[in-house]
C-alpha positions in Angstrom: -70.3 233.3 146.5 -74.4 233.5 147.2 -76.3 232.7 144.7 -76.5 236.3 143.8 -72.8 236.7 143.6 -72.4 238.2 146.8 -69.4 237.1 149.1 -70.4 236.6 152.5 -66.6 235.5 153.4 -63.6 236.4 151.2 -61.8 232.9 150.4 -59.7 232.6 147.8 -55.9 232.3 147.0 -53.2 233.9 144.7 -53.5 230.3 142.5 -57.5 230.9 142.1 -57.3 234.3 141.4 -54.4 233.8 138.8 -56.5 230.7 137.0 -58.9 233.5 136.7 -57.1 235.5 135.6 -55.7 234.3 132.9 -58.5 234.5 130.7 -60.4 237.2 131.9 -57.3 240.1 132.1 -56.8 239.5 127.8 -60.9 240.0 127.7 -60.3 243.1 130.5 -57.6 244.6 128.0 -59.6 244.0 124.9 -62.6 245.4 126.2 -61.9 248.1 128.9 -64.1 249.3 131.6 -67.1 249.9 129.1 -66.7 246.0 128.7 -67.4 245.4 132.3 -70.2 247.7 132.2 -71.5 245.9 129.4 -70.7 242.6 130.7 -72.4 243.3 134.1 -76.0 244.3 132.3 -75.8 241.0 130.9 -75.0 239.3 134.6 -75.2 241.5 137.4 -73.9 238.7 139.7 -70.6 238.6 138.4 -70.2 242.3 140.0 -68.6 240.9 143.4 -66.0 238.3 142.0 -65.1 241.4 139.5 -64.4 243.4 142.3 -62.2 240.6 143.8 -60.2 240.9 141.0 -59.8 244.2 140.1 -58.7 245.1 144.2 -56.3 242.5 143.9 -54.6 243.3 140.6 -55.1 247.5 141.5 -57.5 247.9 138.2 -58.9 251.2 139.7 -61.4 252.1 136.8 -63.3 248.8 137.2 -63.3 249.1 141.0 -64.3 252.9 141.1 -67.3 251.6 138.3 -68.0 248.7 140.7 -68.2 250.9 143.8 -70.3 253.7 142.1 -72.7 252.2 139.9 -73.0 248.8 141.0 -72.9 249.3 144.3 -70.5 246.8 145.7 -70.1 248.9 148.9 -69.9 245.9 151.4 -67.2 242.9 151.1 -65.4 241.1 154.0 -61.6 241.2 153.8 -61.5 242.9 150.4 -59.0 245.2 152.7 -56.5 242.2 153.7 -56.4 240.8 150.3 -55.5 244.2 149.2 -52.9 245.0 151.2 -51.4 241.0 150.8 -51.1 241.8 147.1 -49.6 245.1 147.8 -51.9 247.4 146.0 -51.4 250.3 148.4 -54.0 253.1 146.1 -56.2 249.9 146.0 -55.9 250.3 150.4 -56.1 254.4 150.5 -59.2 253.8 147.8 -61.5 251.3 150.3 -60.1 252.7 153.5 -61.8 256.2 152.5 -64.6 254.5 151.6 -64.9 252.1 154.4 -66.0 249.3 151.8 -64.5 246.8 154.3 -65.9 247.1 157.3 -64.1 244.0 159.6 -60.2 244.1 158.3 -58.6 243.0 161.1 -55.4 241.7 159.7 -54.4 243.3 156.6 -51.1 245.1 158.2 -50.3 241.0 159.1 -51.1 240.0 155.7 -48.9 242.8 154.3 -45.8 242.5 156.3 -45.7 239.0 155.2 -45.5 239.8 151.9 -42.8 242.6 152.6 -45.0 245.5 151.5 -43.7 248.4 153.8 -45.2 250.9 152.1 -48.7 249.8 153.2 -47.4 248.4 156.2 -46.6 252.7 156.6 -50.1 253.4 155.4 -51.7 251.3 157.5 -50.3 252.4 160.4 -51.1 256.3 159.9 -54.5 255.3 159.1 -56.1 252.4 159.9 -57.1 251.6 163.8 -57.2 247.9 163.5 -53.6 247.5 163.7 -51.6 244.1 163.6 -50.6 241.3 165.7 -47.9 239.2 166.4 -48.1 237.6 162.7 -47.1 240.8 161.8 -43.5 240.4 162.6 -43.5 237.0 162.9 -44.1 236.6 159.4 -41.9 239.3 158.5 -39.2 238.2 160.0 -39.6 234.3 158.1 -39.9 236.1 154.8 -36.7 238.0 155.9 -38.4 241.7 155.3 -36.1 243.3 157.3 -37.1 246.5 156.7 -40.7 245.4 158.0 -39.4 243.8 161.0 -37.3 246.9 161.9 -40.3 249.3 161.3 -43.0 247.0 163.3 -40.1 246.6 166.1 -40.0 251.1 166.0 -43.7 252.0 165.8 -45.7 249.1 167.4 -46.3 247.6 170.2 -47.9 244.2 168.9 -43.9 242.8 169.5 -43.6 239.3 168.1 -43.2 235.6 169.4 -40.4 233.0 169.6 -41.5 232.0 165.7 -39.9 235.0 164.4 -36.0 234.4 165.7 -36.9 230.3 164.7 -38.5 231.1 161.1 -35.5 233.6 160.5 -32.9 231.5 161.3 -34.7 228.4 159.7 -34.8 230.1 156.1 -30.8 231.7 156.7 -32.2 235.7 157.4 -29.0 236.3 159.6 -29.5 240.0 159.6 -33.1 239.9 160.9 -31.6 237.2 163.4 -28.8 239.3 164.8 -31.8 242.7 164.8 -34.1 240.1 166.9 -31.3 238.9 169.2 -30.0 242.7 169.8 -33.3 244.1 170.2 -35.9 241.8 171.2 -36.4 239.4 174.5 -38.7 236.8 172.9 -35.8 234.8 172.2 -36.3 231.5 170.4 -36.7 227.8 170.7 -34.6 224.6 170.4 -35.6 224.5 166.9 -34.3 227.9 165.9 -30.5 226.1 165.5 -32.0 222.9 164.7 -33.6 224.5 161.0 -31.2 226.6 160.7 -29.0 223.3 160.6 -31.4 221.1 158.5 -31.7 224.0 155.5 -27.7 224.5 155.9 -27.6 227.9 157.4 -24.0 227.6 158.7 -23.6 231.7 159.4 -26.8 231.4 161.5 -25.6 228.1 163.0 -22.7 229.8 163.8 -24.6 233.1 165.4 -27.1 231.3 167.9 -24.2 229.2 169.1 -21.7 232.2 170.0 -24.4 234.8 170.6 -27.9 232.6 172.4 -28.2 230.2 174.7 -31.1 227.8 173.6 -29.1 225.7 171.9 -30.3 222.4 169.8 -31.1 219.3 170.2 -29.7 216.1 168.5 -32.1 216.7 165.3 -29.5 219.7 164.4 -26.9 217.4 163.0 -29.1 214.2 162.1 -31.6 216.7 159.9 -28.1 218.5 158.6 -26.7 215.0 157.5 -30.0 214.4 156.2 -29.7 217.1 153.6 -26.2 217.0 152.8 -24.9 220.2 154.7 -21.6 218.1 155.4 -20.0 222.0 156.6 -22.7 222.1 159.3 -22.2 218.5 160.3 -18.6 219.3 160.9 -19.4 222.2 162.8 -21.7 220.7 165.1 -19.8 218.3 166.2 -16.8 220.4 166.9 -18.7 223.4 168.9 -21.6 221.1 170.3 -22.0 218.1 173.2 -25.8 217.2 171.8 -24.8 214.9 169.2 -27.0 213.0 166.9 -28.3 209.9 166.8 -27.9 206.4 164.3 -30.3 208.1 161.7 -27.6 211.0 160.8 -25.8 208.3 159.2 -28.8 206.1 157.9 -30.5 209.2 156.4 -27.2 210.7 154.5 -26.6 206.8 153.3 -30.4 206.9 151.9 -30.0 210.5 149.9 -25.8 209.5 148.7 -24.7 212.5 151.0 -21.0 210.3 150.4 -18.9 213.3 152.5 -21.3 213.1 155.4 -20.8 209.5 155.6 -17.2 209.6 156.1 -17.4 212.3 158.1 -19.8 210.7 160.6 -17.8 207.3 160.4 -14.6 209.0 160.7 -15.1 210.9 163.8 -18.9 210.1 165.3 -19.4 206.5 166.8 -23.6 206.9 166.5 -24.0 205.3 163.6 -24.2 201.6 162.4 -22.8 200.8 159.1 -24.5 198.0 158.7 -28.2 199.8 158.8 -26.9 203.0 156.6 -25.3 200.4 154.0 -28.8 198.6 153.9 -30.5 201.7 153.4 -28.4 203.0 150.3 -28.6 199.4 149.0 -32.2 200.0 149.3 -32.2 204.1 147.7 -29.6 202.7 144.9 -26.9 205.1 146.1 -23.8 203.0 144.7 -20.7 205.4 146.1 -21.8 204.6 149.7 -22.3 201.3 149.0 -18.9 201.2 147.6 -17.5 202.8 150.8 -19.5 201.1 153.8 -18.5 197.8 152.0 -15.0 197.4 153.4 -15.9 198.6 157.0 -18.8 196.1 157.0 -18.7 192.6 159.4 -22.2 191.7 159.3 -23.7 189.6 156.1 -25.5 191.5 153.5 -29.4 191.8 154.5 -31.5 190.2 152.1 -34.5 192.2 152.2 -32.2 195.0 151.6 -30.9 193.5 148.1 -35.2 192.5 147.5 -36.3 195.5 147.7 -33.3 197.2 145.7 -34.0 194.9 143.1 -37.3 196.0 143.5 -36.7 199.7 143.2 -34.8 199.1 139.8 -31.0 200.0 141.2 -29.4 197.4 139.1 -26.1 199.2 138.9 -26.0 198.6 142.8 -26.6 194.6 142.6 -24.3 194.1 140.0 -21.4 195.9 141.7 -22.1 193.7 145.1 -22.1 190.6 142.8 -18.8 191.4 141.5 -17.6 191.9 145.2 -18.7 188.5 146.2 -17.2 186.4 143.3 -14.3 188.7 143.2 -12.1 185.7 141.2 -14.4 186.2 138.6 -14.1 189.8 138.4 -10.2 189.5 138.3 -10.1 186.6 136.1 -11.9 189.1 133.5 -10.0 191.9 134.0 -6.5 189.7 133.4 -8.5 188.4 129.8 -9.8 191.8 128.9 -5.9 193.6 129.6 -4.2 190.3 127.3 -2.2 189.1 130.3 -2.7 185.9 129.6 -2.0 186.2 126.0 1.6 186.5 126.0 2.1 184.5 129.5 4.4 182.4 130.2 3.0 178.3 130.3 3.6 178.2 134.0 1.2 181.2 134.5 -1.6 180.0 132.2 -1.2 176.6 134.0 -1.9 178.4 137.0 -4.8 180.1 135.6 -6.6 177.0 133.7 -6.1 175.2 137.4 -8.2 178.3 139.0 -10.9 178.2 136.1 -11.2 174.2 136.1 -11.1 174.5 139.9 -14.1 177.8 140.2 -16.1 175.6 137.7 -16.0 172.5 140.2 -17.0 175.4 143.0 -19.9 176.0 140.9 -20.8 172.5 140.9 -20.6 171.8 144.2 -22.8 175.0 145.2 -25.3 174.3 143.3 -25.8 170.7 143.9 -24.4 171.6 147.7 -28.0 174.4 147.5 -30.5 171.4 145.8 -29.9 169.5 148.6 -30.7 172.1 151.4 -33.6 173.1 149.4 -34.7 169.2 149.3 -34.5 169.3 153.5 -36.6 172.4 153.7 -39.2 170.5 151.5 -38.8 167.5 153.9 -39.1 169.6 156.9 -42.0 171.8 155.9 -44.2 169.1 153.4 -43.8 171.4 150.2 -42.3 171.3 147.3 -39.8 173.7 146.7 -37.7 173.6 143.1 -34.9 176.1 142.1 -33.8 175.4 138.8 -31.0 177.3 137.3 -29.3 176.5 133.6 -25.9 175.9 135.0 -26.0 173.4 131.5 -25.1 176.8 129.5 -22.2 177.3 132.3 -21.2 173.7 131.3 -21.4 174.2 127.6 -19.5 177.5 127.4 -16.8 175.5 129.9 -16.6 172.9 127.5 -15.8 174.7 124.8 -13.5 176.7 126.3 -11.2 174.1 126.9 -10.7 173.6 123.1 -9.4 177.1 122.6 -5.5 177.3 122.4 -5.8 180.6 124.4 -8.1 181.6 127.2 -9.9 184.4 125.3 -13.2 185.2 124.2 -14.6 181.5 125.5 -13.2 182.0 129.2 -14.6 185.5 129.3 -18.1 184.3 128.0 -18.3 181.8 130.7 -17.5 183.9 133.7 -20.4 186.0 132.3 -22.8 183.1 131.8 -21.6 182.0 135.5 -21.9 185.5 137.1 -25.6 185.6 135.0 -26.7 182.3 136.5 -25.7 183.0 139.9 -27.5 186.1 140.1 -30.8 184.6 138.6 -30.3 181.7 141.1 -29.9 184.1 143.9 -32.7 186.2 143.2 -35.2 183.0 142.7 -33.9 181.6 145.8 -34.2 184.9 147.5 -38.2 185.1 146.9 -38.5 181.0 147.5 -37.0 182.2 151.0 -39.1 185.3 151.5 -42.1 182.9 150.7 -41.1 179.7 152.9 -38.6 180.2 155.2 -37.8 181.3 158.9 -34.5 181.1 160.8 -35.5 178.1 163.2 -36.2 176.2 159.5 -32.9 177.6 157.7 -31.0 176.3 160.7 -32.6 173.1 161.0 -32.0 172.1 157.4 -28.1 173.3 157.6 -27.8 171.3 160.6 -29.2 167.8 158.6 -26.8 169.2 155.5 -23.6 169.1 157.6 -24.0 166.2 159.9 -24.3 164.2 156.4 -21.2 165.6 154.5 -18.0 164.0 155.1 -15.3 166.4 155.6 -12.8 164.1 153.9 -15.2 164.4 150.5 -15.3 166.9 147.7 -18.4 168.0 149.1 -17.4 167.7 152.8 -13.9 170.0 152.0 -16.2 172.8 149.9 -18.4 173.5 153.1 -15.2 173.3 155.3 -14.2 176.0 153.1 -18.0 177.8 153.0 -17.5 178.0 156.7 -14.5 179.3 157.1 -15.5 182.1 154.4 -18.7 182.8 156.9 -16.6 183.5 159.8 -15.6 186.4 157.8 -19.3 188.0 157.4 -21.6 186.6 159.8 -21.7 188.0 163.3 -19.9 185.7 166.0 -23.1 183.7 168.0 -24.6 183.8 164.0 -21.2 182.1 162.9 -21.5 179.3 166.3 -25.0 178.4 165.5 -24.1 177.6 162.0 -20.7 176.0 163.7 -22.6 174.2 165.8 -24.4 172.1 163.0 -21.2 171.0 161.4 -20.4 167.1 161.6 -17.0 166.3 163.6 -15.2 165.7 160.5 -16.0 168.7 158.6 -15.2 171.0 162.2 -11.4 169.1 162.5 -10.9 170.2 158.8 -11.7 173.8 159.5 -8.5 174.6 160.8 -5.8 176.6 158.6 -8.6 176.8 155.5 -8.5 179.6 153.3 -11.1 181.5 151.9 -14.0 181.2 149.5 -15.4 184.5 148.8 -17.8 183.8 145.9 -20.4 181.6 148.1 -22.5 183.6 149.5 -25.7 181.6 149.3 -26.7 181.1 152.9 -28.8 183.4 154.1 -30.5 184.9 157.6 -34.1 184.8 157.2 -37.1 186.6 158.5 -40.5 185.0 159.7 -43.2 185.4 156.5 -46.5 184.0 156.0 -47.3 180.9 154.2 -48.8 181.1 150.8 -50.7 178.0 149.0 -48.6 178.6 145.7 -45.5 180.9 144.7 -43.4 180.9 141.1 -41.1 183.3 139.8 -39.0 183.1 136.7 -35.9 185.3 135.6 -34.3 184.6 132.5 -32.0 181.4 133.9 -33.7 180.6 137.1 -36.9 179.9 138.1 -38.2 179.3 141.8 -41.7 176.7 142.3 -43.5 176.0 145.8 -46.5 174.5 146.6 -47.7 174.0 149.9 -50.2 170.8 150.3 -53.7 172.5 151.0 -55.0 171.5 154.8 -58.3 170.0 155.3 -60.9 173.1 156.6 
């Protein structure tokens, strides 16, 4: 608007015009049109945005007022916003009076909005005619009855944007009217929306009846969004494919069927990269099913930033699958089995508890000393501290229970509690401090000291053979390569030990000058000597 009120170019929107609204049609019904009359002695520069609003909301009175004694008689695209809102005596009223003179698109604007009855008017009436949009836009709102009359009585025709926007928001009729009666067929993309939005029956239609088909996007966008149907289809009627992100993205949004589905019968994807990403998105059922068809280690920056993001539920369920004694040893307490057991099987059982505790023991001092070679090799001080004391205690008096009850089960939590802290303060130490060529050369001066006849020597042995099970095979020979001779010639015929997970593969990050982080029974401390500038 000039300064005088007076629109030189018509830009508004349906948003604008309904803020405005909102006050002004309860003073409009109030007052009537003698209030606008009134009103407009008061400000006579409020005359042109009245006229916006009356036109667009059809208030005839207050436009005929407008028109007659304020002589609004000129406004650009007062015609096109007209017929958009479909206020067809609102058209007939400014096309007799030629108040617009320069509509050039108000037939486009109202076959986008479906109006056919202006669409009609406009055509009988108005010279200007339409273009392209016309249809175009018809056709994506899925106004058939507008497509089929533009198709009848103009010449305009459309573009390939009608057949794609169609089949993109699942308009099969206008899809099959196109296909039958027009020749600007459609694009690539056509099948590929209709696939992403989960348009099977229009999926199904450009495959049987066109020949443009799609392109790999199809089934990766359809896996995206959870359309496991159209998944299915595509990969039984079509030779495009998809790619590795059909799988990552449906892992990302939990789309669980279309997981299976793709690692049941597609061999694009990696389930190592779509388990990282629904680590990372907190989606816990695909986590849950990757799991067992993983090889590679978990990614630590995966479990970081899903710490990060708040998906506890997610950590604590990967916890319990890599101390899975623990997790047993809890459900046998919590279901009594050991409560009527004979003495042979809680001997059995207070060997395994006596025995994980030692594990514990060992891990942790087995961890203070690789973390003592990393502060060698990089001159910093890196501490871990962890209250494995309250393990100890809650052992301790465990063993002066008659039966392994409440004690026992307080202790595996305190143990599974401590662990995770640990982890997670060892996890940003790492992030902070470490690279691969470091990591490796600080397991390599571990191993060649242990003896593989010692307590500590036989626990790696044991380590090692549990990493053949998770890390990839020239990951699992560096690490092999390290070992001291006695410690490789014990490796043979050892079982597993599935709750030590605390070596991980690590990333180049930059150096800081200090770095502490404290959870509730772990704490991580680094500081890097300051260089001379």
């Amino acid at each position: 608007m000039g300064r005088d009120g007076k629109s030189t170019v018509l830009c508004t929107s349906d948003r604008a015009m309904m803020r405005f609204n909102v006050f002004y049609s309860t003073w409009l019904s109030t007052h009537g049109v003698r209030g606008v009359h009134r009103l407009l002695q008061c400000r006579s520069s409020l005359r042109y945005m009245l006229f916006v609003h009356a036109c667009f909301h059809g208030h005839m009175e207050v436009i005929q007022l407008l028109h007659k004694q304020w002589l609004v008689d000129s406004m650009p695209r007062i015609l096109d916003l007209s017929a958009w809102n479909g206020q067809l005596d609102v058209v007939d009223f400014l096309l007799d009076y030629q108040v617009d003179g320069c509509a050039t698109k108000a037939m486009d604007w109202a076959a986008r909005c479906g109006h056919l009855e202006i669409v009609q008017y406009l055509h009988a009436n108005h010279t200007d005619g339409c273009t392209t949009f016309a249809m175009d836009w018809a056709a994506q709102g899925g106004y058939f009855d507008v497509v089929e009359f533009l198709h009848n009585h103009r010449t305009e025709g459309c573009t390939v944007d009608a057949l794609n926007q169609a089949a993109q928001h699942g308009h099969i009729s206008i899809v099959r009217f196109l296909t039958q009666n027009r020749i600007e067929g459609c694009t690539t993309l056509a099948m590929d929306m209709a696939a992403q939005n989960g348009h099977l029956e229009v999926v199904k239609y450009l495959n049987d009846h066109r020949s443009e088909g799609c392109t790999t996007d199809a089934m990766d966008l359809a896996a995206m969004h959870g359309h496991v149907d159209v998944v299915h289809y595509l990969s039984d009627n079509r030779i495009e494919g998809c790619t590795h992100e059909a799988m990552n993205w449906a892992a990302e949004n939990g789309h669980l069927n279309v997981v299976q589905y793709l690692h049941q019968h597609r061999t694009e994807g990696h389930v190592t990269t779509a388990m990282d990403g629904a680590i990372q998105t907190g989606q816990l059922s695909v986590v849950q099913y990757l799991y067992y068809f993983r090889l590679d280690a978990l990614n630590m920056w995966a479990l970081v930033n899903a710490r990060d993001n708040g998906h506890k539920h997610v950590l604590e369920w990967l916890q319990a699958q890599v101390n899975p004694n623990i997790l047993h040893a809890r459900r046998l307490l919590l279901a009594g089995g050991l409560t009527y057991a004979n003495e042979a099987d809680k001997i059995e059982f207070a060997t395994w508890f006596d025995e994980f505790v030692d594990h514990v023991r060992l891990c942790d001092a087995l961890k203070q000393r690789l973390l003592a070679k990393k502060s060698r090799l990089t001159n910093t001080t890196i501490r871990v501290a962890a209250q494995y004391l309250r393990v100890q205690k809650c052992y301790e008096e465990s063993l002066w229970t008659r039966a392994y009850d409440d004690k026992v089960l307080e202790c595996l939590a305190e143990v599974e509690l401590v662990i995770r802290d640990e982890e997670n303060a060892v996890a940003d130490a790492n992030t902070t401090m470490s690279t691969p060529a470091l990591e490796l050369e600080a397991l390599a001066q571990l191993f060649q000291e242990l003896d593989g006849n010692a307590e500590e020597g036989a626990y790696i042995v044991m380590l090692v053979a549990w990493m053949h099970q998770v890390l990839s095979e020239d990951d699992f020979e560096a690490v092999y390569a390290c070992l001291a001779p006695s410690v490789k010639a014990s490796l043979v015929g050892e079982g597993l030990l599935e709750y030590a997970d605390h070596i991980h593969r690590l990333e180049t990050f930059d150096v800081e000058y200090q770095f502490s982080v404290v959870y509730p029974r772990a704490r991580a401390d680094i500081v890097v000597p300051r260089t001379s500038s």
